[in-house]
N, CA, C and O atoms as a MOPAC input file, in Angstrom:
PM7 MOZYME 1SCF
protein

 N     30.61200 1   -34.27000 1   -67.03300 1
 C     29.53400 1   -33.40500 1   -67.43600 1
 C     28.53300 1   -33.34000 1   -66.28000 1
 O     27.90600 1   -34.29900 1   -65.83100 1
 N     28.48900 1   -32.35900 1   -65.95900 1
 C     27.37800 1   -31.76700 1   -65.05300 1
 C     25.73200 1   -31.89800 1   -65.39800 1
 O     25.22000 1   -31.12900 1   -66.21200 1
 N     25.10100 1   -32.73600 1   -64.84000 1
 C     23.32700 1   -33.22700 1   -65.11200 1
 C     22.72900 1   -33.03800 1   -64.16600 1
 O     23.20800 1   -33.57700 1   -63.16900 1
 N     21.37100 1   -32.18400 1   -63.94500 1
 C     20.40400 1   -32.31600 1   -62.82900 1
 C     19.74700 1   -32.77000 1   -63.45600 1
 O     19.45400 1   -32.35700 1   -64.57800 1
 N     19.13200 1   -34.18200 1   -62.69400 1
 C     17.80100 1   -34.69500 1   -62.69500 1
 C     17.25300 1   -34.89200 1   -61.57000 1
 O     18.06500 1   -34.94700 1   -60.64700 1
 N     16.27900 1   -35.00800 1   -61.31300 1
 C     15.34300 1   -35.25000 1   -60.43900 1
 C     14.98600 1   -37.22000 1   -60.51600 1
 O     14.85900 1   -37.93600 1   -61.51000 1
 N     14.91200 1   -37.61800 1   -58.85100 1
 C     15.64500 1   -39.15200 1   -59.06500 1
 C     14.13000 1   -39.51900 1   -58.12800 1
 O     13.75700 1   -38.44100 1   -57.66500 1
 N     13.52400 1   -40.22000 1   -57.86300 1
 C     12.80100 1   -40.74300 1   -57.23600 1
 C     13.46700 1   -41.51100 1   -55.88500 1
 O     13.95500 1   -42.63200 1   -55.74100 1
 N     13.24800 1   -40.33400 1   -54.93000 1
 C     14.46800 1   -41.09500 1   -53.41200 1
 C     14.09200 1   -42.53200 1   -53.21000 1
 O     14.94100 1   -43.28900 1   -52.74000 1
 N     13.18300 1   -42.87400 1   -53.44800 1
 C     13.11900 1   -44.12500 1   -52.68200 1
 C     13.74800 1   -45.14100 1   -53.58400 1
 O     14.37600 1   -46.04200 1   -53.02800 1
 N     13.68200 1   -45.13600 1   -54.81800 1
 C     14.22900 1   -45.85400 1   -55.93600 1
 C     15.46200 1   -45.69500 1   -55.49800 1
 O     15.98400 1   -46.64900 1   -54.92100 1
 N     16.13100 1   -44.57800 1   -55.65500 1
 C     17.46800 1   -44.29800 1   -55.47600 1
 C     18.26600 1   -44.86600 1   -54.35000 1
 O     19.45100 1   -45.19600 1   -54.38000 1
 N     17.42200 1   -44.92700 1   -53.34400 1
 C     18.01800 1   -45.46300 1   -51.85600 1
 C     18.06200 1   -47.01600 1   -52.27900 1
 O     19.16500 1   -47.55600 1   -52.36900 1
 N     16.78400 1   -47.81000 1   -52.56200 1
 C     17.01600 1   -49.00300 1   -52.90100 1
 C     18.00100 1   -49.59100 1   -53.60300 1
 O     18.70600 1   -50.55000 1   -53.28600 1
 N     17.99200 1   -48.89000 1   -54.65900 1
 C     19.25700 1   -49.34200 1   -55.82700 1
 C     20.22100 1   -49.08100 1   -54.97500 1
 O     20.51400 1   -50.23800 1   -54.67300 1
 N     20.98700 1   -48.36600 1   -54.31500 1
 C     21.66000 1   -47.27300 1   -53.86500 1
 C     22.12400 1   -48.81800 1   -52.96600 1
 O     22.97900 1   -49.57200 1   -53.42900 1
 N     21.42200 1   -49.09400 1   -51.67900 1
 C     21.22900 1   -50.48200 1   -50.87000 1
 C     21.61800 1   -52.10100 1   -51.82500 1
 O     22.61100 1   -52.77100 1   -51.54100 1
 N     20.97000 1   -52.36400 1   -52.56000 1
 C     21.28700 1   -53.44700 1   -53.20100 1
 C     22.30200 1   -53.61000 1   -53.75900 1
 O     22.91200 1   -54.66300 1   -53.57400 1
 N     22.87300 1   -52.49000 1   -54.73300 1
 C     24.10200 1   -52.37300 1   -55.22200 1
 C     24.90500 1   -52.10600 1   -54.23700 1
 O     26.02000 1   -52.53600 1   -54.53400 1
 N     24.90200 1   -51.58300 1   -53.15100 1
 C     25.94500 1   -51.49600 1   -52.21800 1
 C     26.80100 1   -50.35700 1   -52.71800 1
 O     27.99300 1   -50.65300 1   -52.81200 1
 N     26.50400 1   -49.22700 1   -53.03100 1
 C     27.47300 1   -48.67900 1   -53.78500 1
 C     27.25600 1   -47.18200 1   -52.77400 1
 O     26.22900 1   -46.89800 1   -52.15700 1
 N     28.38500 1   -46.46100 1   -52.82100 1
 C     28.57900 1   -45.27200 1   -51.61800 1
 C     28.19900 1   -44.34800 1   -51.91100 1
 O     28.23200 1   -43.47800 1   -51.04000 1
 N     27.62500 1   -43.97300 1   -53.26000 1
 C     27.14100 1   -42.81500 1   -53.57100 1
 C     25.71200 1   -43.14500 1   -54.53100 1
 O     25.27800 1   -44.24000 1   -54.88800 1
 N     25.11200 1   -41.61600 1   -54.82200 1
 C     24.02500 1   -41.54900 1   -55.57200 1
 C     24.68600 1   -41.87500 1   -56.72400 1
 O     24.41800 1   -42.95700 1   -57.24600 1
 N     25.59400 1   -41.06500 1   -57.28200 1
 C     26.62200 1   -41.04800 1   -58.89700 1
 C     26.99700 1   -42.28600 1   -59.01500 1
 O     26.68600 1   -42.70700 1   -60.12900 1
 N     27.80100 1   -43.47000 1   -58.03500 1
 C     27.67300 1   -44.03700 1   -58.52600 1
 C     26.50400 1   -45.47600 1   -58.51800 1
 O     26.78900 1   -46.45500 1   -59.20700 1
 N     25.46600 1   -45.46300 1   -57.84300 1
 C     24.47200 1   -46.06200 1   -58.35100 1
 C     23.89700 1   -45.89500 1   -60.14900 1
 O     23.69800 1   -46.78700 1   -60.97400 1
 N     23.73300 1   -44.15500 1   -60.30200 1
 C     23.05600 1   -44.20000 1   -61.67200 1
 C     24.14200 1   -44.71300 1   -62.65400 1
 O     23.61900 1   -45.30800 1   -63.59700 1
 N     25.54900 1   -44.66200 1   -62.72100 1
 C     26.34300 1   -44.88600 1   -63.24700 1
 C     26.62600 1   -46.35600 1   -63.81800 1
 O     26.90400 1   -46.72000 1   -64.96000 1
 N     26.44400 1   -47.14200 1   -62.51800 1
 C     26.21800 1   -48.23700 1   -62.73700 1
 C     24.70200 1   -48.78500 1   -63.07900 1
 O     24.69400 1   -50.00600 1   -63.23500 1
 N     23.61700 1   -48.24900 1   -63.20600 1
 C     22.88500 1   -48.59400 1   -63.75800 1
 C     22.48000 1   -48.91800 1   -64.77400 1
 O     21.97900 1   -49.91100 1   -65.30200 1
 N     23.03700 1   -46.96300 1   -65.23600 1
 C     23.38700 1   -46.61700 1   -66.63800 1
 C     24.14000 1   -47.77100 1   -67.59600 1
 O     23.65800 1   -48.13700 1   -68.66800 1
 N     25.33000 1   -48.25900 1   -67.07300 1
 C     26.00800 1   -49.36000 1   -67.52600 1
 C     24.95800 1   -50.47300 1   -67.25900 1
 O     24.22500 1   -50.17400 1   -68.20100 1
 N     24.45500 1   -51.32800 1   -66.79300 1
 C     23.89400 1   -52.36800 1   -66.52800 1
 C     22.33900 1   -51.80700 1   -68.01600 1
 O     21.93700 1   -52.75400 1   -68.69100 1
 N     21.86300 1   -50.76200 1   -68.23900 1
 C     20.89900 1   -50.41800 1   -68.75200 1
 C     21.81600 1   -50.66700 1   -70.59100 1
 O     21.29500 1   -51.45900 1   -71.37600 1
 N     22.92400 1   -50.01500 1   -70.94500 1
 C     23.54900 1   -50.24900 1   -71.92800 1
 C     23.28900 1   -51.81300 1   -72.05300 1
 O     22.34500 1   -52.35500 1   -72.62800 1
 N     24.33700 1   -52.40300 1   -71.38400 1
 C     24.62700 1   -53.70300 1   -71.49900 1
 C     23.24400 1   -54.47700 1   -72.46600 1
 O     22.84100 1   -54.75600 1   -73.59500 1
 N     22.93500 1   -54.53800 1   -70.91600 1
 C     21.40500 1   -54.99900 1   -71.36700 1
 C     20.73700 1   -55.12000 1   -72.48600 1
 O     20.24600 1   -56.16500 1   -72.91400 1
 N     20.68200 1   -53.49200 1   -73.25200 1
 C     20.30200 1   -53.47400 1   -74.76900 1
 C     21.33400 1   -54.31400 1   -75.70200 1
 O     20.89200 1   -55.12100 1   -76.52000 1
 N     22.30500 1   -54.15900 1   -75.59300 1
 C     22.70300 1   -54.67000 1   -76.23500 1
 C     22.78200 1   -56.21800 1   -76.54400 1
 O     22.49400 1   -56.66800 1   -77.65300 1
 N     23.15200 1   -56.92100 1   -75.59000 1
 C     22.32400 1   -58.16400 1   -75.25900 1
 C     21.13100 1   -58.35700 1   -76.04500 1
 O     21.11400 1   -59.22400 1   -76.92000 1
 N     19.88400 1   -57.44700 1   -75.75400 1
 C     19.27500 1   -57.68300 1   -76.88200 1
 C     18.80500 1   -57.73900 1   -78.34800 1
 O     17.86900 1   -58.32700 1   -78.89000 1
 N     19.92600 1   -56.80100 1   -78.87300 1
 C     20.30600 1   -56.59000 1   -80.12600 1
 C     21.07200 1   -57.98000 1   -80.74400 1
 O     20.80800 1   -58.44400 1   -81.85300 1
 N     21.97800 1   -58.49600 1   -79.89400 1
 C     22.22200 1   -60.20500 1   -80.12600 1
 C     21.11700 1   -61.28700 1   -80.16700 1
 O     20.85500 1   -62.03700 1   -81.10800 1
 N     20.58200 1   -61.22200 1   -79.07100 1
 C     19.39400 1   -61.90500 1   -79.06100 1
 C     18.45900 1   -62.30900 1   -80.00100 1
 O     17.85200 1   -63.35900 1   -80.21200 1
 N     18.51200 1   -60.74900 1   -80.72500 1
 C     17.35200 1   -61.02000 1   -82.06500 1
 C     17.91000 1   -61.82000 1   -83.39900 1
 O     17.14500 1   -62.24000 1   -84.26700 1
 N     19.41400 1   -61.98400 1   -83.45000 1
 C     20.10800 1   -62.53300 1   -84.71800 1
 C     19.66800 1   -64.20800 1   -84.21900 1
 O     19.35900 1   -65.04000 1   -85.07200 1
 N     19.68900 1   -64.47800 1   -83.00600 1
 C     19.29600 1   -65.92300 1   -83.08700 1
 C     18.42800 1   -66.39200 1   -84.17500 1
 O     17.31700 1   -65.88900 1   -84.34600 1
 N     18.83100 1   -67.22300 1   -84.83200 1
 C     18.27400 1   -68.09000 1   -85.78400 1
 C     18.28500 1   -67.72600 1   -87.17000 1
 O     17.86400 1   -68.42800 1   -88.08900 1
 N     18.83100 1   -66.49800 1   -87.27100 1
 C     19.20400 1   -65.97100 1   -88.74500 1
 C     20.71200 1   -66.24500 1   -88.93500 1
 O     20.97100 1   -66.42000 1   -90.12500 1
 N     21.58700 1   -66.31800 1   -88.26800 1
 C     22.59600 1   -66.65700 1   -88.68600 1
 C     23.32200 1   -68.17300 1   -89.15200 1
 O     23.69100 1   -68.86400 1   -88.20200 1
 N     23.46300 1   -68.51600 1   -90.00000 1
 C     24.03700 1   -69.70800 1   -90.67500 1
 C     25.74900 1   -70.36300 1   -89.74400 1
 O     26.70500 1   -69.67900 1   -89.37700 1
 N     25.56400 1   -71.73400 1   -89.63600 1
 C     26.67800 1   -72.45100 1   -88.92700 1
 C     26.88100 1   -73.70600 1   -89.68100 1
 O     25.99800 1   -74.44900 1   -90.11200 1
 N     28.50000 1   -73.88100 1   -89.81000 1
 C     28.52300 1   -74.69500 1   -90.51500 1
 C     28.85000 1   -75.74500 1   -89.18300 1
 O     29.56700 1   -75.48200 1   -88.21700 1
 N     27.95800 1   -77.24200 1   -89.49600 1
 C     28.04700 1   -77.76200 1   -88.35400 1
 C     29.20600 1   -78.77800 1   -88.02900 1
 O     29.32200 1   -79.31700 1   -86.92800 1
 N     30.13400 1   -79.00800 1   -89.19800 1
 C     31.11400 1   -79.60900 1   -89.55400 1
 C     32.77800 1   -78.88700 1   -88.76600 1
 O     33.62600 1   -79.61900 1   -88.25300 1
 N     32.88800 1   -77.51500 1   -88.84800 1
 C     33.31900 1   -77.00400 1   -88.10800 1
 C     34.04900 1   -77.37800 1   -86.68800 1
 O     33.51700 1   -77.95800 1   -85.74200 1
 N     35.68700 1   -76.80100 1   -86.78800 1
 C     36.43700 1   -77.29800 1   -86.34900 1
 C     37.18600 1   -76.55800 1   -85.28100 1
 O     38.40200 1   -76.40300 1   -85.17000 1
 N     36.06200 1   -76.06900 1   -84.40400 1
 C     36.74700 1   -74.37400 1   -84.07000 1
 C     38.04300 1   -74.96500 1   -82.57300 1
 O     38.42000 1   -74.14000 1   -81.74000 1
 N     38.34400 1   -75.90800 1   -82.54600 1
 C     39.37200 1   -76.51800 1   -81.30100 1
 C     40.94300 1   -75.94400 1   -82.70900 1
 O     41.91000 1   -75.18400 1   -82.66600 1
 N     40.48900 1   -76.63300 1   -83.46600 1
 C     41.66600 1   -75.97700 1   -85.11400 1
 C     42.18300 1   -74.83700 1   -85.00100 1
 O     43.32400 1   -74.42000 1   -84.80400 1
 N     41.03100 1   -74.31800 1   -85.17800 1
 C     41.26800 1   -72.85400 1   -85.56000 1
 C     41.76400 1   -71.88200 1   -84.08600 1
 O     42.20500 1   -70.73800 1   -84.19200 1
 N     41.61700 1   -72.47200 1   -82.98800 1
 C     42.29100 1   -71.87000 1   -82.14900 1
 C     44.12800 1   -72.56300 1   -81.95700 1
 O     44.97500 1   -72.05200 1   -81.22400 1
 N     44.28200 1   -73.48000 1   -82.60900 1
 C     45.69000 1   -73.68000 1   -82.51100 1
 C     46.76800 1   -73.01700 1   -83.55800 1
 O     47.98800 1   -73.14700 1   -83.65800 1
 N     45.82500 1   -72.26500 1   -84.28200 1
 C     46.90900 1   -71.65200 1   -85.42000 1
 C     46.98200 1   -70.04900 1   -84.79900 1
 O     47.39100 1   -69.08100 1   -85.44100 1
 N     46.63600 1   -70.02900 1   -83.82400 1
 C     47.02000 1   -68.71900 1   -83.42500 1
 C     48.72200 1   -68.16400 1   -82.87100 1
 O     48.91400 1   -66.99100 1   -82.55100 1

């Protein structure tokens, strides 16, 4: 899919430099991905401490019945 945006060059060059990457496309691309990730990560983040563990749990077990 075809997108014009307007990129802030100097941002773009930096990222562009650090990531090491050969193009503009794929800098945002990989950003884009690194920007996903990220959220999501924090969507895990927030279940910390609401979720229940049983501490008895035998999970070395439960990987041998596979």
């Amino acid at each position: 899919m075809a997108t014009n945006i307007q990129l802030d060059e100097e941002l773009i060059s930096e990222a562009q430099k650090l990531g090491n990457h050969a193009s503009k496309r794929a800098t945002v691309e990989d950003a884009l991905r690194e920007y996903v990730q990220r959220r999501k990560q924090m969507e895990v983040i927030k279940l910390f401490g609401q979720i229940d563990f049983e501490e008895g749990h035998d999970y070395k077990s439960a990987r041998k019945r596979r």
